[in-house]
N, C-alpha and C positions, 0 to 999 in steps of 0.2 A: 626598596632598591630594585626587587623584581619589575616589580610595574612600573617603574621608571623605563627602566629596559626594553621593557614589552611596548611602550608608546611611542620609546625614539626608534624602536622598529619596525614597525606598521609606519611611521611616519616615512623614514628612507625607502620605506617600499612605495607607496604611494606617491614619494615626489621622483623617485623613479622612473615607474612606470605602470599604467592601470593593468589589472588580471582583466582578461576579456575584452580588452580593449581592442580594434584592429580596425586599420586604416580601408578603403575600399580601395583597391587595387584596379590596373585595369584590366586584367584577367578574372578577377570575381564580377565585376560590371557588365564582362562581356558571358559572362556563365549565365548570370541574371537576366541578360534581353535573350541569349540564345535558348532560357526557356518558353518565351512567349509564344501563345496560341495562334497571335495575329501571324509574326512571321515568319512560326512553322507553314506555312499554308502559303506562304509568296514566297514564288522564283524567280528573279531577274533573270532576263534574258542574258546568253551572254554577248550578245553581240550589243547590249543595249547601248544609249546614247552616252552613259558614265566610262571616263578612261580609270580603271582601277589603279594604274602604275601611275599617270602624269599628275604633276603638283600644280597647285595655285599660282606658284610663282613667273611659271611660263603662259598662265592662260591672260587672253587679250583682251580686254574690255572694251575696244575700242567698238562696238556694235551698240552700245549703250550706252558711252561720251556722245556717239554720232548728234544724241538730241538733244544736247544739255546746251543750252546758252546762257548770256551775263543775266540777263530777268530771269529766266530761273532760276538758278542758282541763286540769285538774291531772294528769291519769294522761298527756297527750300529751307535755306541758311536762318530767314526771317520767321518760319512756321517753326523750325528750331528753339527761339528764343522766345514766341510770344504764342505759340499755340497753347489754347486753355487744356487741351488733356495732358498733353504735354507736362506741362505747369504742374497739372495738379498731380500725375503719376510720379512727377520728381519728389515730391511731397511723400507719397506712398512707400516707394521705395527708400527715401529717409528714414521714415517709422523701420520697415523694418530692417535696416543696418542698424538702428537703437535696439532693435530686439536683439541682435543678434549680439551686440555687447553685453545687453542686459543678460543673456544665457551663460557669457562666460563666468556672471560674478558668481556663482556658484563651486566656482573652483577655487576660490580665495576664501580666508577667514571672514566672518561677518563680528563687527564691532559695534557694541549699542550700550550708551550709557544709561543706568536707573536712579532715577531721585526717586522718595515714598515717605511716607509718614502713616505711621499707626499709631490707634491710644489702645489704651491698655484701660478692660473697664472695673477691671478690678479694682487694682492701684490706682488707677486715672492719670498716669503715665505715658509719655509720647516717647517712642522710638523713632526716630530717624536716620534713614539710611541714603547714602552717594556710593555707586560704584560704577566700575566699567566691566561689562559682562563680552567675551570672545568665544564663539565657539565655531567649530572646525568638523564640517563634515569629511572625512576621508575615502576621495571615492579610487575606494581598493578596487572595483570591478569596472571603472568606467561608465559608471552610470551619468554624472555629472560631464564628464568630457564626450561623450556622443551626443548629449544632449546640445552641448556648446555646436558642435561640427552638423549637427543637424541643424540648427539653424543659419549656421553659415551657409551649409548647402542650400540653405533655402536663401538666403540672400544672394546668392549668385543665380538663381530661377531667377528671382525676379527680378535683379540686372539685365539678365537677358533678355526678361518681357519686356521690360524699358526701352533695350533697344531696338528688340522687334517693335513697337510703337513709334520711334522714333522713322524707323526704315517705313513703316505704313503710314503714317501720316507725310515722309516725304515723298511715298510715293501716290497718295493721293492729291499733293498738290501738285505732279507730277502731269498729272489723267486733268484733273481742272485746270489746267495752263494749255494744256493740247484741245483739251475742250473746246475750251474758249476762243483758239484763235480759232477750230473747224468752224466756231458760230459766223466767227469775223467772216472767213474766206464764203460761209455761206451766203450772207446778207451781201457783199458786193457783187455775188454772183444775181441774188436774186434783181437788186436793185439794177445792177446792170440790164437785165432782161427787163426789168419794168421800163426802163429807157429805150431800148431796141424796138419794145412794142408801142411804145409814143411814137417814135419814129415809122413806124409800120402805120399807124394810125393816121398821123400827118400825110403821110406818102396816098394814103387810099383816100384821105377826104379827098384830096387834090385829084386825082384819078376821076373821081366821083360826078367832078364838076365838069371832065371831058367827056366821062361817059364809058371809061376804062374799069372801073366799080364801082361796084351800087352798096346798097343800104347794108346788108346783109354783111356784106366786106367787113364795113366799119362795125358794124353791133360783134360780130368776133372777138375782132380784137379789144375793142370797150370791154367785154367781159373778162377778157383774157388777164387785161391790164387791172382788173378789180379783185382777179380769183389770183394774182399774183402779188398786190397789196398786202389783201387779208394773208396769204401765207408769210411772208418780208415781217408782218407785226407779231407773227407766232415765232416766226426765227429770232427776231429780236428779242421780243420776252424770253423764251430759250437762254440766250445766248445773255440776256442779262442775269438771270438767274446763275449759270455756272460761274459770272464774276461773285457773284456773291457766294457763293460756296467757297471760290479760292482767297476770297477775302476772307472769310471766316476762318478757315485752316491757317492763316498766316498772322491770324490772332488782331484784324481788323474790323472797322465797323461795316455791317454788310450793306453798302450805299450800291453795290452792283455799277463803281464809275471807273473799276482798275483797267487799265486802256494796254491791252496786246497787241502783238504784229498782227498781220492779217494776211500771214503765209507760213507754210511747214518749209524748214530747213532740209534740205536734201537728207537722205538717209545714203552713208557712201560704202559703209565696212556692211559686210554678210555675218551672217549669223554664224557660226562654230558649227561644225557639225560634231564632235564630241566635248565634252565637257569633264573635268577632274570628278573623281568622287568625292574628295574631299571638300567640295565647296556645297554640297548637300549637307556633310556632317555636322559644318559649320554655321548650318542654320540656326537662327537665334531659337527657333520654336524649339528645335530637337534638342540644343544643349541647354536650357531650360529646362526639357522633360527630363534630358539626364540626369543633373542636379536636382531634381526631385526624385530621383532612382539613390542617387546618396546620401538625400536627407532620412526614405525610408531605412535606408542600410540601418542610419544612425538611430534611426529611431525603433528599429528592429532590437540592436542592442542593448539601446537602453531599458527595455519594458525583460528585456531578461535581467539586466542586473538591474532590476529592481524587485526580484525573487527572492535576492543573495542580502545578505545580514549585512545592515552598514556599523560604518563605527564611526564615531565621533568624540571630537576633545572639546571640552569646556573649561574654560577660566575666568575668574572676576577677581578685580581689583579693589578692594572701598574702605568703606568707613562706616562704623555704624555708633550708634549713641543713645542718650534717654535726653539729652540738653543740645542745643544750637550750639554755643563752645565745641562739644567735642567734637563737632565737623566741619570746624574751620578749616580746618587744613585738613587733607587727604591722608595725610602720614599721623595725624594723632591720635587715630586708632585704627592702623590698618588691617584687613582681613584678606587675606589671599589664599583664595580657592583654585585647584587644579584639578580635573577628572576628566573622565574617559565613562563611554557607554556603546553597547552593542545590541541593535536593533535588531531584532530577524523575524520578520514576517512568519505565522505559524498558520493562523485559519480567517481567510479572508472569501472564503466562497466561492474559491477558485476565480477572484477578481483580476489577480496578474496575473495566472496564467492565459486567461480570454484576452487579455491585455497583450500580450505577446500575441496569439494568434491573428487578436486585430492587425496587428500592426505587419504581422506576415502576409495577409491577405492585401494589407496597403499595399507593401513593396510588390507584390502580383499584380494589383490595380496600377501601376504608375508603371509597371513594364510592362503593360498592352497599351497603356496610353500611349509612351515613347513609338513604341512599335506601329499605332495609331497613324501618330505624328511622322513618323518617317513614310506610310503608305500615303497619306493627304501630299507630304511633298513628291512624293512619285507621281501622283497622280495632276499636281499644279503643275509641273514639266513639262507632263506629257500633253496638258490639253493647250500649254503654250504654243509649245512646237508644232502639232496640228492644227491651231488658229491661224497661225502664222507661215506656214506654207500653205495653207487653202486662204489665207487674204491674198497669198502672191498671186496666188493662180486666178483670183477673182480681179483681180487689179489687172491684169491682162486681160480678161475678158471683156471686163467695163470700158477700158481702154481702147480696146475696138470696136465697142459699139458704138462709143462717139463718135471715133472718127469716122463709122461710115455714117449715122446719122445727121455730120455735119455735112458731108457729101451729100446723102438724099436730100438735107435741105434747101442747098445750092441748085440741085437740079428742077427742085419741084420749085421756087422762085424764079429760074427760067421758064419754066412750062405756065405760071401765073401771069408772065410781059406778053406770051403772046395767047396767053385765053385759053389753055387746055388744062388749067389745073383751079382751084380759089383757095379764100383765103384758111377757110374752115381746117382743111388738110394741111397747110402751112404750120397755122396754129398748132394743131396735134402733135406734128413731129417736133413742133419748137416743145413745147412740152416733155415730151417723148426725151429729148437734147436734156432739158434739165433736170428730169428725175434721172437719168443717169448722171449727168454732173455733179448733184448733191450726192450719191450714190458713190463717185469714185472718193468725194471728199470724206464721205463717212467712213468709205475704206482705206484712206490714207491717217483717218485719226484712230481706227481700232489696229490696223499694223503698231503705230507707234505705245499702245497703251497694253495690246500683246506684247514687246519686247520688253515695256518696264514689267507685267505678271510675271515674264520670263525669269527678267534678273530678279524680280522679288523672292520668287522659288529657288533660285540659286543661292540665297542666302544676300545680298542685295552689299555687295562691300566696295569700295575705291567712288562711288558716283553719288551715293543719297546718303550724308552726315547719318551718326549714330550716337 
């Protein structure tokens, strides 16, 4: 009668509530990262570019809508669905949501039925037995339920890595779409000037034959028109190469034949000059390392209660017999067994106790990661915002070297009609003209591939699917 008692009480206690058991909070969370060594040692400015008070809900995105149009959006939408890492990380993160159910079945009774036969070599007698055996770990301490919530926590890491993958790879086909048109705007540039100089070319033979230019004239520009072929065929292979990149990310065959605009959309909204804190917090990387900061918790706990003596209830069901008759049926000679046992770990060589420490020194390990983790986003911010106001300022400077170089050009093809200048010095400058043209277009396709680094570092949300 005692021990009847004593089982259905250990039992209500158990389906009650675990000894030792305890949720991470977000006051223990924040105890946990405020010990880390990384970010004892960092001070935010306070005037830094994060508004501590303002929310997400009022910040504008329109600085990073400015470059999205219908082909992108289609190629991001489609790198979504048919991208191979993509594919197969959906696969990964599969497994482990299986894991993480498989962790809970340890909270529930396990049921296994046994068939057997023995002879007996005495008598030369065969026993045969059929039952159904149940037994029931009771995790008094929580050992079993931390263990479940640690791998939850760890399936929500790896959601998060998921969607950090998903936000990098739409932001790589992001960078290979901008690419690609900088290749396009460059080959029309180039091929345009291989055309100008035909026409420079034509103009001087005709010259040549009045006596207005000689030999030397023509062999310039001939060479000019060769040294600007050969570069037009490295632009192109270039520039097919990057289709084949953004063919690839979008889970196509890489034929390098996907046909883009062959111009940048105006950029019209400015950049923010301050930004939420909270849209750092929200980064995929950082709340991944966080939930690896609860999976420790959990796993801190469990490797203590598994110090503490478990207990357990066993039960079987059956039949047993010396003949095939008497196990026809379940009930013709039933056996029903019920017990109870209590485990307690006595000399194990100090295995769990190391086993705790391990696991303490993890949860140490994953709070300087996180800590890590949020210095690398400080630092992806910061060299945004520095790229990207020293492109402005270099886009105004290129800016003006064109235009006066298209000016000295003008002048010195006046000074060539009446014979104070030739063609050699022409040439140069015309050269001169388009290493800065390529030059501004390089710096109108790194502005736009700083702004998406930008938004990646912010956490990357309302513009590139997740």
């Amino acid at each position: 009668m005692y021990k009847k008692l004593i089982v259905l009480g250990v039992l209500s206690v158990s389906l009650s509530s675990c000894i030792g058991y305890k949720e991470p909070t977000k006051e223990s969370m924040d105890q946990l990262k405020e010990k880390s060594e990384i970010s004892s040692h960092l001070q935010i400015p306070d005037d830094w570019i994060f508004d501590r008070k303002s929310d997400t809900d009022s910040f504008s995105y329109n600085w990073i809508t400015d470059l999205k149009d219908r082909q992108l959006e289609s190629l991001i939408n489609e790198g979504m669905q048919y991208n191979a890492d993509i594919i197969i990380a959906r696969e990964k993160l599969n497994q482990v949501e299986l894991a993480m159910e498989i962790a809970g079945s340890d909270l529930y009774p396990s049921v296994g039925a046994v068939v057997n036969t023995s002879n007996n070599l005495v008598s030369d007698a065969q026993i045969r037995r059929l039952a159904l055996k149940a037994s029931w770990e009771i995790d008094l301490w929580g050992k079993n339920k931390s263990a479940q919530m640690a791998s939850t926590s760890n399936y929500f890491s790896a959601k998060q890595q998921n969607i950090l993958l998903h936000q990098s790879i739409a932001g790589m086909i992001a960078k290979a779409y901008f690419l690609n048109i900088a290749g396009n705007i460059q080959e029309d540039k180039i091929e345009n000037y291989i055309q100008q100089s035909r026409e420079l070319e034509r103009l001087y033979t005709i010259q040549k034959k009045i006596g207005t230019a000689n030999a030397l004239d023509i062999s310039n520009i001939a060479a000019e028109i060769i040294s600007l072929e050969g570069y037009l065929e490295k632009v192109k292979n270039a520039n097919a190469q990057s289709r084949r990149s953004l063919e690839l990310l979008t889970g196509k065959y890489p034929e390098g034949k996907l046909a883009t605009q062959n111009f940048f959309n105006p950029v019209k909204n400015d950049i923010p000059e301050s930004f939420p804190l909270q849209l750092l917090e929200n980064r995929s990387d950082i709340q991944a390392s966080h939930f690896q900061i609860e999976k420790a918790f959990y796993e801190v706990q469990q490797a203590k209660a598994a110090r503490l003596p478990s207990i357990s209830i066993s039960s079987s069901l059956g039949t047993a017999g010396s003949n095939v008759e008497s196990i026809n049926s379940l009930f013709s000679n039933p056996l029903l067994k019920v017990g109870s046992g209590l485990v307690s770990p006595l000399f194990n060589g100090g295995k769990l106790k190391k086993n705790v420490e391990i696991k303490n020194s993890q949860q140490k390990q994953v709070v300087e990661e996180y800590s890590k983790t949020v210095l690398n986003a400080l630092n992806e911010v910061e060299l945004s915002l520095a790229n990207l106001h020293s492109i402005e300022r270099q886009v105004t400077y290129s800016t003006k070297a064109i235009n006066e170089l298209k000016n000295n050009i003008g002048l010195t093809q006046k000074q060539i009609k009446v014979g104070v200048n030739n063609s050699f010095v022409l040439v140069r400058k015309q050269r001169d003209l388009l290493k800065n043209e390529m030059n501004l277009i390089n710096l109108d396709l790194q502005y736009r591939i700083e702004r998406i680094n930008l938004y990646m570092a912010l956490g990357a949300e309302h513009f590139i699917s997740s």
